[in-house]
Structures are given as C-alpha cells and as structure tokens.
PyMOL Python script that loads the backbone (N, CA, C, O; Angstrom):
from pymol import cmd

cmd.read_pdbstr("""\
ATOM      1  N   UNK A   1      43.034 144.726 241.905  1.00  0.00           N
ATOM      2  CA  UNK A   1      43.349 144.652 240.504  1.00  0.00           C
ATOM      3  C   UNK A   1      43.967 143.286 240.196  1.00  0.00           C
ATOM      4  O   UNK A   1      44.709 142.549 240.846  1.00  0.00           O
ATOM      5  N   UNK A   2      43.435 143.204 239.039  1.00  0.00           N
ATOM      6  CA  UNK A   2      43.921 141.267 238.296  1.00  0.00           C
ATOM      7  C   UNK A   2      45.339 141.337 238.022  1.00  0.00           C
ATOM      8  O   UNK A   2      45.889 142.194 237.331  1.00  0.00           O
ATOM      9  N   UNK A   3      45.958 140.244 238.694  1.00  0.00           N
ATOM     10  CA  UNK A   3      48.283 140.356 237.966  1.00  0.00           C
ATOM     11  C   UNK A   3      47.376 140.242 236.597  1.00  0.00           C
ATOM     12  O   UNK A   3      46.189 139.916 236.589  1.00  0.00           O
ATOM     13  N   UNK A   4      48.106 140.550 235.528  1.00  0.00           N
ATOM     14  CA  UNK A   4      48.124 140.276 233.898  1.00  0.00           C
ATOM     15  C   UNK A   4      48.831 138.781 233.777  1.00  0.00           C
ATOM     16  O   UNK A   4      49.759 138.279 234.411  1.00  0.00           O
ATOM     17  N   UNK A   5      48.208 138.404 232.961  1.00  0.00           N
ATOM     18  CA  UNK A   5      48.127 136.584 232.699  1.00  0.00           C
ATOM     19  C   UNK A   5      49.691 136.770 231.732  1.00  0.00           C
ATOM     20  O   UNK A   5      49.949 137.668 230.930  1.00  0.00           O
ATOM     21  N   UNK A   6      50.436 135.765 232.081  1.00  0.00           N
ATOM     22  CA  UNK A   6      51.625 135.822 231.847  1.00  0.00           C
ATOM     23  C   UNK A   6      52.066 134.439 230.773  1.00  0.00           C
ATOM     24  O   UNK A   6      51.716 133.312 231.125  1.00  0.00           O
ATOM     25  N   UNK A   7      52.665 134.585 229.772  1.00  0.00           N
ATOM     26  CA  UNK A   7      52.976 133.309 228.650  1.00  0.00           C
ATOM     27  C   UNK A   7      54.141 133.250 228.824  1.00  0.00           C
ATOM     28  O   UNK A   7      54.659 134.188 229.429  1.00  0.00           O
ATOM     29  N   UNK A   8      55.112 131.960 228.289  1.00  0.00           N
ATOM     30  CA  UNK A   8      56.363 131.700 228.254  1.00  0.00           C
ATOM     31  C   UNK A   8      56.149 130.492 227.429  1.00  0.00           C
ATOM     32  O   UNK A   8      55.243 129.663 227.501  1.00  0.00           O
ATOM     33  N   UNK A   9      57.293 130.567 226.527  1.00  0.00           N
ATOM     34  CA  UNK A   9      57.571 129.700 225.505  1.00  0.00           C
ATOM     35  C   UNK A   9      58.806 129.748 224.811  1.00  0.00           C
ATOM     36  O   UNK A   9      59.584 130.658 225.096  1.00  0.00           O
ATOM     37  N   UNK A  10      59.181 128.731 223.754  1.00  0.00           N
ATOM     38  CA  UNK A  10      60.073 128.835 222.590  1.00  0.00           C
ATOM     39  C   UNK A  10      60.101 128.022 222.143  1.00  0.00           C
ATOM     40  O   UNK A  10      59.162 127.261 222.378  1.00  0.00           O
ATOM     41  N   UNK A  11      61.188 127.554 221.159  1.00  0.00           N
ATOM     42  CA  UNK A  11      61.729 126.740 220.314  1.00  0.00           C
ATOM     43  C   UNK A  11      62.562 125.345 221.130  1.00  0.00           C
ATOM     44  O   UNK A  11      63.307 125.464 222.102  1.00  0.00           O
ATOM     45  N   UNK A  12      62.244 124.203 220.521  1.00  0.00           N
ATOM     46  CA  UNK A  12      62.535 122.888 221.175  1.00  0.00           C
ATOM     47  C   UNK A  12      64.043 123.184 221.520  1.00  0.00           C
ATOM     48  O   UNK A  12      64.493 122.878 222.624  1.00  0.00           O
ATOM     49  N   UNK A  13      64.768 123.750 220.609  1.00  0.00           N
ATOM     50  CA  UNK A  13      66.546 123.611 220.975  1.00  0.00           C
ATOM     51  C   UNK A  13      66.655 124.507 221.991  1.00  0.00           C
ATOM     52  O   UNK A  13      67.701 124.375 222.626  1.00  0.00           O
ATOM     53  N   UNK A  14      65.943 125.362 222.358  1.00  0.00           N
ATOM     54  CA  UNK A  14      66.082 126.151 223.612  1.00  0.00           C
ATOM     55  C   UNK A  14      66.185 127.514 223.794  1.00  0.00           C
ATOM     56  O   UNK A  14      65.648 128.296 224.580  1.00  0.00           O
ATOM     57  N   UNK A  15      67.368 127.693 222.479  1.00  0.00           N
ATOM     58  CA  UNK A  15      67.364 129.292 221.958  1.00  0.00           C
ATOM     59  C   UNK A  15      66.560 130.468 221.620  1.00  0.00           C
ATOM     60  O   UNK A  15      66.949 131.634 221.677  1.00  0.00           O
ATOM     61  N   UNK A  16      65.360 130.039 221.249  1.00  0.00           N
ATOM     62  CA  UNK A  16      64.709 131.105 221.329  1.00  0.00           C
ATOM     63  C   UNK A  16      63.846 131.173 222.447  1.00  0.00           C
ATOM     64  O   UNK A  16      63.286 130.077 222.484  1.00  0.00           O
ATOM     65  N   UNK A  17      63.459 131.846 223.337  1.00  0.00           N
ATOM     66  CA  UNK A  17      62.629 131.936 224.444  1.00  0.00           C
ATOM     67  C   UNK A  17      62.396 133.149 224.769  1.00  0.00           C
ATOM     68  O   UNK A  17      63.185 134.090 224.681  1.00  0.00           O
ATOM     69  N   UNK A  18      60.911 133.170 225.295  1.00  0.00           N
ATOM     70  CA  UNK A  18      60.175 134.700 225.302  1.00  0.00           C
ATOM     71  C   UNK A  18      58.959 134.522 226.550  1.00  0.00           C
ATOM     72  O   UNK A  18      58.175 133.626 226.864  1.00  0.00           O
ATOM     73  N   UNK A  19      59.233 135.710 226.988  1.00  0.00           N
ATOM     74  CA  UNK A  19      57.765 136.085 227.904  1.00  0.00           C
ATOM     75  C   UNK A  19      57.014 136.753 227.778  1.00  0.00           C
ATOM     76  O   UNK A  19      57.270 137.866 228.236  1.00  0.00           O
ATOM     77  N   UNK A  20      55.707 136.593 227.151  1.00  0.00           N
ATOM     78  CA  UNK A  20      54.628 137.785 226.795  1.00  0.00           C
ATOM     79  C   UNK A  20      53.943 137.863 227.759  1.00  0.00           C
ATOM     80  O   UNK A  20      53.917 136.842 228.446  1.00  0.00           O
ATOM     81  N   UNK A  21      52.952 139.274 228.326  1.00  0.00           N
ATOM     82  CA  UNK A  21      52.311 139.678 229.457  1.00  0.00           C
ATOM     83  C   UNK A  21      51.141 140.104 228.198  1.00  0.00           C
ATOM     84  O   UNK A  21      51.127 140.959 227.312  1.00  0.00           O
ATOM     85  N   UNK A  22      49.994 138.796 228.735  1.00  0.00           N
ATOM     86  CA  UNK A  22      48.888 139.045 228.135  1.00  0.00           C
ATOM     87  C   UNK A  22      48.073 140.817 228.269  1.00  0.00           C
ATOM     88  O   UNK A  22      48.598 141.886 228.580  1.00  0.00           O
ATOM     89  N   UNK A  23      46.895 140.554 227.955  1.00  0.00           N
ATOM     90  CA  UNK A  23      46.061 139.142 227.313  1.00  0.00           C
ATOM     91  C   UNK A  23      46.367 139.119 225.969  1.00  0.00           C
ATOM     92  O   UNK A  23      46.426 140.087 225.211  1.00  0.00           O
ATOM     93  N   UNK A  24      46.601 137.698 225.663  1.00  0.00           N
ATOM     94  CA  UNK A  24      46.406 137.416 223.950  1.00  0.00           C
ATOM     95  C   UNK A  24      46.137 138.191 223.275  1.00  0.00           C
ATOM     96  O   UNK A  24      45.711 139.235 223.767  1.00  0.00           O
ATOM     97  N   UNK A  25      46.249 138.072 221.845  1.00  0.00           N
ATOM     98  CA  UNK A  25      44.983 138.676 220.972  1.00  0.00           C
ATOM     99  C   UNK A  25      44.327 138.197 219.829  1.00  0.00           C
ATOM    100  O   UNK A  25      45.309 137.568 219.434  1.00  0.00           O
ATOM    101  N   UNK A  26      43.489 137.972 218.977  1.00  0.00           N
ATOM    102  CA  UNK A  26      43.057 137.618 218.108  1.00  0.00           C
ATOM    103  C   UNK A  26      42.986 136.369 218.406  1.00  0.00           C
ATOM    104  O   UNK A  26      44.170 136.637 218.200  1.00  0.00           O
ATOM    105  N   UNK A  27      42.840 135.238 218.686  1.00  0.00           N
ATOM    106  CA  UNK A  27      43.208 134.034 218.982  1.00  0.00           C
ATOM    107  C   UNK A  27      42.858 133.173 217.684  1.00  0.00           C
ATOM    108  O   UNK A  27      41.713 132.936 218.069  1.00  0.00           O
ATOM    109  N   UNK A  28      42.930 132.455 216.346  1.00  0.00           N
ATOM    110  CA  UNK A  28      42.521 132.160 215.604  1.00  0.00           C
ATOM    111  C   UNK A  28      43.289 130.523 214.989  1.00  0.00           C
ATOM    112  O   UNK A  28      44.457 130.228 215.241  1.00  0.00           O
ATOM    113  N   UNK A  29      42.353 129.644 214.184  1.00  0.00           N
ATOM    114  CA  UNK A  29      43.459 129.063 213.515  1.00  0.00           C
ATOM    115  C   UNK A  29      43.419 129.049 212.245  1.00  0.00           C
ATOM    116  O   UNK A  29      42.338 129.438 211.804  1.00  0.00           O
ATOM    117  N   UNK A  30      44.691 128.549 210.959  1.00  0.00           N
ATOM    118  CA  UNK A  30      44.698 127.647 210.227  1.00  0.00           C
ATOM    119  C   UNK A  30      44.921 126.855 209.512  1.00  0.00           C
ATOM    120  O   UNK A  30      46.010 126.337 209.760  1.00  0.00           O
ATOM    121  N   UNK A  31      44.306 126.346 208.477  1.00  0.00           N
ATOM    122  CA  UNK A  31      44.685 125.179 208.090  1.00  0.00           C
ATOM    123  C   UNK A  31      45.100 124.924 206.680  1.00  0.00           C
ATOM    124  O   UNK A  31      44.732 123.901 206.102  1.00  0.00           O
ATOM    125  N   UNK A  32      46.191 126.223 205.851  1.00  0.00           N
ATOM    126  CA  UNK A  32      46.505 126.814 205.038  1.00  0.00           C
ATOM    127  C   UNK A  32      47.396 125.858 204.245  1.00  0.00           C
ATOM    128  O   UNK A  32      47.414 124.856 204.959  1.00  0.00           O
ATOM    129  N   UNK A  33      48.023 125.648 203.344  1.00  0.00           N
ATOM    130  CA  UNK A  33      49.012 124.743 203.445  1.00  0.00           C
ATOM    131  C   UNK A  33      50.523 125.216 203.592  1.00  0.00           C
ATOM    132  O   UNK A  33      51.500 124.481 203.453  1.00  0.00           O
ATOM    133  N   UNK A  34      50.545 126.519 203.886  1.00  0.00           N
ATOM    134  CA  UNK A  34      51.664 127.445 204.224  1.00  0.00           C
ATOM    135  C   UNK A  34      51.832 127.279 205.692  1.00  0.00           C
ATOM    136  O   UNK A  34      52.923 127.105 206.234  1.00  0.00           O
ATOM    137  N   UNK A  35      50.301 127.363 206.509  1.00  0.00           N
ATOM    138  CA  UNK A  35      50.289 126.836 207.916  1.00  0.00           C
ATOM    139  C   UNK A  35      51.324 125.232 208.646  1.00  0.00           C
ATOM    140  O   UNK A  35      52.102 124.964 209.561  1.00  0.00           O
ATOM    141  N   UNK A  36      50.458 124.409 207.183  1.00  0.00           N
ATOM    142  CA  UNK A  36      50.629 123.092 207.295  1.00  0.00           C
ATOM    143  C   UNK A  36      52.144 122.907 207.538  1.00  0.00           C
ATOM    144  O   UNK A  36      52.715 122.424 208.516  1.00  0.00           O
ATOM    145  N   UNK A  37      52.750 123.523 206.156  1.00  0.00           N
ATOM    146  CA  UNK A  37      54.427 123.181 206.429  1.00  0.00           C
ATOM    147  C   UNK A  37      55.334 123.992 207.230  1.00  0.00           C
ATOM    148  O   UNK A  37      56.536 123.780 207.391  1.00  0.00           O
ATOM    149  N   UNK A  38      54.413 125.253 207.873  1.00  0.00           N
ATOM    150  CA  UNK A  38      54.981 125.636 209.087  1.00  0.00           C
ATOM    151  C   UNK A  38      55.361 124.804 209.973  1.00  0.00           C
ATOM    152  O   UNK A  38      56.539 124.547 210.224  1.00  0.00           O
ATOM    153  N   UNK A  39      54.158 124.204 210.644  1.00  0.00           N
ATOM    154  CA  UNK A  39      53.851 123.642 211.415  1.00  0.00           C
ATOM    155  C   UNK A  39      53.928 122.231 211.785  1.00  0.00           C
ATOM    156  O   UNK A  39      53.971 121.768 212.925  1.00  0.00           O
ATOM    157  N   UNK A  40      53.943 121.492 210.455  1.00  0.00           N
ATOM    158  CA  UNK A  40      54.003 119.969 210.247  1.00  0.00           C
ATOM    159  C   UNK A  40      52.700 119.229 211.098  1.00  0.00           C
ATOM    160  O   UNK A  40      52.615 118.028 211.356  1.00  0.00           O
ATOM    161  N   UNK A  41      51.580 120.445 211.504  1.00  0.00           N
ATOM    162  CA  UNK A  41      50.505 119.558 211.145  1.00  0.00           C
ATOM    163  C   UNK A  41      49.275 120.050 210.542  1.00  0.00           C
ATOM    164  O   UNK A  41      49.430 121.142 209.995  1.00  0.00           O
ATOM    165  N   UNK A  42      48.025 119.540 210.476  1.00  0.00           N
ATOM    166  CA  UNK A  42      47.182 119.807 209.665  1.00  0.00           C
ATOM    167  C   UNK A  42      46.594 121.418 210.099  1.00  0.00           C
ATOM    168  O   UNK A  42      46.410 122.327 209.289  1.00  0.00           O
ATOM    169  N   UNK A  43      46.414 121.475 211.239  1.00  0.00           N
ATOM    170  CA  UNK A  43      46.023 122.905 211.760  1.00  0.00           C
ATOM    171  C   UNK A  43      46.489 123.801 212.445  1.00  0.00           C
ATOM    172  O   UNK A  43      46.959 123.107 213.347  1.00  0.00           O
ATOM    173  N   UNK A  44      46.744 124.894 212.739  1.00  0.00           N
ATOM    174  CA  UNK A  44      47.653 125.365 213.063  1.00  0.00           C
ATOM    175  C   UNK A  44      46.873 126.969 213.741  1.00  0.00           C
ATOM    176  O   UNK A  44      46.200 127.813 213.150  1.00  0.00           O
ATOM    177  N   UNK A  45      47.459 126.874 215.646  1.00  0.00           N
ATOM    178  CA  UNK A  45      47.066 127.683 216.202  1.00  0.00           C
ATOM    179  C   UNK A  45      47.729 129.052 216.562  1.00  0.00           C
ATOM    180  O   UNK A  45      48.910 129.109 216.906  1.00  0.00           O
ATOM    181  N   UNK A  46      47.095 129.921 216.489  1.00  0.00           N
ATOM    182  CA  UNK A  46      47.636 131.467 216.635  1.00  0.00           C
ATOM    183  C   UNK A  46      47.188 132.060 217.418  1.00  0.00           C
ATOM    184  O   UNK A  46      45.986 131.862 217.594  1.00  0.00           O
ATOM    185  N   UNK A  47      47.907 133.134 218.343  1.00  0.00           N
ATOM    186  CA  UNK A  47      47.549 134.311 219.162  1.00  0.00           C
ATOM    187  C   UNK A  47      48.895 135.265 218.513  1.00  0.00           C
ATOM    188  O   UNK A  47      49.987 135.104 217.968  1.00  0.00           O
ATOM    189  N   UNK A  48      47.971 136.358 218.991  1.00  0.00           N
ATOM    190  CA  UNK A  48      48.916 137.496 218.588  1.00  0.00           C
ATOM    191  C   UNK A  48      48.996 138.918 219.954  1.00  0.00           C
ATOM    192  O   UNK A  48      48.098 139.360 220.671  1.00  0.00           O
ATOM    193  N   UNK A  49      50.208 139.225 219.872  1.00  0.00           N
ATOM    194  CA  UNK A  49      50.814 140.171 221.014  1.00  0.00           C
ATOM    195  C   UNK A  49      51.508 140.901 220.340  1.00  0.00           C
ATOM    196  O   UNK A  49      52.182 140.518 219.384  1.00  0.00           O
ATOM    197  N   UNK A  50      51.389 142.693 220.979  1.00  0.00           N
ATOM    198  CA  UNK A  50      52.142 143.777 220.348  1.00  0.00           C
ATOM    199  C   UNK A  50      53.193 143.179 220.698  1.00  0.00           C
ATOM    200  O   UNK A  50      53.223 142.179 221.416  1.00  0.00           O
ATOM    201  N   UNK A  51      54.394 143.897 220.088  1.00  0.00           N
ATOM    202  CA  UNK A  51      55.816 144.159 220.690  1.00  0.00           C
ATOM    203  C   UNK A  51      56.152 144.405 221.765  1.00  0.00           C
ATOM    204  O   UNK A  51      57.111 143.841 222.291  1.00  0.00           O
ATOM    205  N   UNK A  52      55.190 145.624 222.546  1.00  0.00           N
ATOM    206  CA  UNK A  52      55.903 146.030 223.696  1.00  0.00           C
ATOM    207  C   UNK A  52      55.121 144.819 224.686  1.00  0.00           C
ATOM    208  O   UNK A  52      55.222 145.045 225.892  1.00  0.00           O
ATOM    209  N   UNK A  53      54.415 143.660 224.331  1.00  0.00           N
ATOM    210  CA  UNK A  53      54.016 142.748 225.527  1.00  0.00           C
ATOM    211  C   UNK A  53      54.767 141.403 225.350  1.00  0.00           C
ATOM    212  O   UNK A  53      54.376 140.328 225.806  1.00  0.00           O
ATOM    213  N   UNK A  54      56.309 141.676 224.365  1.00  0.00           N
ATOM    214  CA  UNK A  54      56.772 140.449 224.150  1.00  0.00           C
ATOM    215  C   UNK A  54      57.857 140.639 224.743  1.00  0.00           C
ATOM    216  O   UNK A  54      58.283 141.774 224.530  1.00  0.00           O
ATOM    217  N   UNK A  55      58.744 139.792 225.648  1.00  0.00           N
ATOM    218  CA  UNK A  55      60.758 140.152 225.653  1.00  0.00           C
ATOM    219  C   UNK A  55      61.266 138.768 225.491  1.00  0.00           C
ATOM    220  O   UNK A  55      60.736 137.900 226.184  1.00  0.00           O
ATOM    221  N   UNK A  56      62.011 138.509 224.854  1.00  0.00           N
ATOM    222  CA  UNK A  56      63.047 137.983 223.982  1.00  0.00           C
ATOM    223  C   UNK A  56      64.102 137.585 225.205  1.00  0.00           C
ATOM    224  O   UNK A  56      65.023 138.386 225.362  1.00  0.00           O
ATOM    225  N   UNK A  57      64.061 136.376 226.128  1.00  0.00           N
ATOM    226  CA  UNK A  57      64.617 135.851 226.807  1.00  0.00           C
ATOM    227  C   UNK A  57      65.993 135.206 226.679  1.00  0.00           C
ATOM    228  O   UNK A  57      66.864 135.267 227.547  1.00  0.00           O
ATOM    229  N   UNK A  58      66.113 134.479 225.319  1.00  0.00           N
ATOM    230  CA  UNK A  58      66.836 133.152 225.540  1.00  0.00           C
ATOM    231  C   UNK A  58      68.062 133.897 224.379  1.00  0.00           C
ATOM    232  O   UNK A  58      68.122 134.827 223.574  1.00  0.00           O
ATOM    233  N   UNK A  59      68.828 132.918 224.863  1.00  0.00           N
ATOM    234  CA  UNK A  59      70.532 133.036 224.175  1.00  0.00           C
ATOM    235  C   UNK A  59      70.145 133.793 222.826  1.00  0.00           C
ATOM    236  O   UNK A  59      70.452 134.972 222.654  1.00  0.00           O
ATOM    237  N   UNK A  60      69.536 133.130 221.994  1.00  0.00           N
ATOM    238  CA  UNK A  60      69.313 133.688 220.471  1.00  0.00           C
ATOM    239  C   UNK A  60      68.932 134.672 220.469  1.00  0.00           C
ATOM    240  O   UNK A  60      68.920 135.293 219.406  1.00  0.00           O
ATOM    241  N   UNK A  61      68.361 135.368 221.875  1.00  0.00           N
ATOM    242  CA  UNK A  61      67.399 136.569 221.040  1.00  0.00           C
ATOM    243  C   UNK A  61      66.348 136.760 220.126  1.00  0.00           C
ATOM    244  O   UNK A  61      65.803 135.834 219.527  1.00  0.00           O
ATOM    245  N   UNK A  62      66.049 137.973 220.007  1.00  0.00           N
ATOM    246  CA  UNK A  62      64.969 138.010 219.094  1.00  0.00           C
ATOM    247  C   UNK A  62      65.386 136.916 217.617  1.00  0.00           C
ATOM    248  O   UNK A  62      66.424 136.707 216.989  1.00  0.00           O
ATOM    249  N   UNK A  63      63.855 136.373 217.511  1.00  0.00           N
ATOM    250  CA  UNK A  63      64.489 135.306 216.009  1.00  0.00           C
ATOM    251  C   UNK A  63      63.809 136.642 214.903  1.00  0.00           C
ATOM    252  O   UNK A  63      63.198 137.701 215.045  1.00  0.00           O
ATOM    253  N   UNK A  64      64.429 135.703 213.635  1.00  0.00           N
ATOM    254  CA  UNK A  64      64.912 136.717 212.493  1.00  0.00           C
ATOM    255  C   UNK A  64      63.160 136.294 211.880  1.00  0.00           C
ATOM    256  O   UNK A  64      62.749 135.157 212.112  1.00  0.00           O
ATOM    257  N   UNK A  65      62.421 137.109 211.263  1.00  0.00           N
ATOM    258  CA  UNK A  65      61.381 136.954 210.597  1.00  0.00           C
ATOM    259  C   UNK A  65      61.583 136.872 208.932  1.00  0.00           C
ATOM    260  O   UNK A  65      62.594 137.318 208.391  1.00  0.00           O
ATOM    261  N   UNK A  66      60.364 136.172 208.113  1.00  0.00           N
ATOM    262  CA  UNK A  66      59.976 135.409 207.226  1.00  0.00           C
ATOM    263  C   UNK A  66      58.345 135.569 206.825  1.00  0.00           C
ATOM    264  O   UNK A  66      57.369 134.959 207.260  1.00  0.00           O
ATOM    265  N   UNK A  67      58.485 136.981 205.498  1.00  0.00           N
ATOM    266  CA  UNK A  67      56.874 136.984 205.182  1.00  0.00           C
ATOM    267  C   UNK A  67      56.803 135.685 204.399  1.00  0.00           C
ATOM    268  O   UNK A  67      57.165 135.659 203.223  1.00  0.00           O
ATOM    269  N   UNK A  68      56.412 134.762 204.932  1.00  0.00           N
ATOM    270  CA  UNK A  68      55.663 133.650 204.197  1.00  0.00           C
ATOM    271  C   UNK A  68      54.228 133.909 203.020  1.00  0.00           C
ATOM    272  O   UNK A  68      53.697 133.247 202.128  1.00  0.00           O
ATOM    273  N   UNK A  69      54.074 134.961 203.508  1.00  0.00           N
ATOM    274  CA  UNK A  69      52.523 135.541 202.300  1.00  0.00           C
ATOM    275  C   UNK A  69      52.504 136.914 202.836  1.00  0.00           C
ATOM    276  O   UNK A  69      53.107 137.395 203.796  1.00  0.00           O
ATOM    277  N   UNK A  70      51.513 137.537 201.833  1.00  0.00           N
ATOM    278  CA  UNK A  70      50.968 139.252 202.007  1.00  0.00           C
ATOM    279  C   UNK A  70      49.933 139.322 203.173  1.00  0.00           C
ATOM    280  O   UNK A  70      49.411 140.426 203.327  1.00  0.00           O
ATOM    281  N   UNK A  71      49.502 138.186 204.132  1.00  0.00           N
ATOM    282  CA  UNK A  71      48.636 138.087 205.275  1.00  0.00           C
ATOM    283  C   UNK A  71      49.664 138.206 206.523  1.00  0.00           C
ATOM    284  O   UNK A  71      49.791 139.083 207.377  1.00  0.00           O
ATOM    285  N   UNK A  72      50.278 137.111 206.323  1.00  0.00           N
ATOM    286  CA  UNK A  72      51.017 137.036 207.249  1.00  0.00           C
ATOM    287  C   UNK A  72      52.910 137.999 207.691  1.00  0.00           C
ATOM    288  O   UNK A  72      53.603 138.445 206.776  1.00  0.00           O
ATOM    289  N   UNK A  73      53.195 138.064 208.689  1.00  0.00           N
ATOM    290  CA  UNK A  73      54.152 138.661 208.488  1.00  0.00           C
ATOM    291  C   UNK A  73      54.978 137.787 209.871  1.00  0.00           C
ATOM    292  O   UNK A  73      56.148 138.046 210.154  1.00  0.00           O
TER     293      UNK A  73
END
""", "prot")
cmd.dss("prot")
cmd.show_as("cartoon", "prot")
cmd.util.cbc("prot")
cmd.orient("prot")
C-alpha cells in the first residue's frame, strides 16, 4: 500500500503552519481580481482538503476565516 502524499506549509511570519495528508483536491486557478489582491499576483493557485486531512501546527493555530465572495469561503 502507497504512504499518503503529505503537504506542509504556512504563512511567511511563521505562525500559521499546517500539515495536510493528501491527495489534494480540485486543483484549480484564478485570476479574479479578488484572487489578484489576495495574492498580489496576477494568478492565483488552489487545492482544496477536507478538515479532517488538515492539522493546524504552528503557534497561531487555526487562522480566523474571511468570505471574500458567495464562491469562496
């Protein structure tokens, strides 16, 4: 049997940090202008993971969410 493909990431200051246990999902991008000033650049890449394949590593903890639009959450 395959280990499950494993992610790690966060935020440049350090505080937020997380380990998701793939696989991905949806993998998509774009290039919205809601994206744009997310992101500060022109395109903007996404994957998406349930809850129970995410844990919330770093000092901050889970970060606080922001519906930016009725698509996104």
């Amino acid at each position: 049997m395959a280990k499950p493909k494993i992610y790690e990431g966060g935020c440049l200051c350090g505080n937020i940090r997380f380990v998701a246990t793939g696989p991905a999902l949806k993998p998509h991008t774009c290039s919205c202008r809601q994206c744009q000033r997310h992101s500060g650049s022109l395109t903007q890449m996404w994957v998406e993971f349930s809850q129970d394949q995410v844990e919330w590593t770093g000092t901050g903890g889970k970060p606080a969410t922001w519906r930016s639009s009725e698509w996104s959450s």
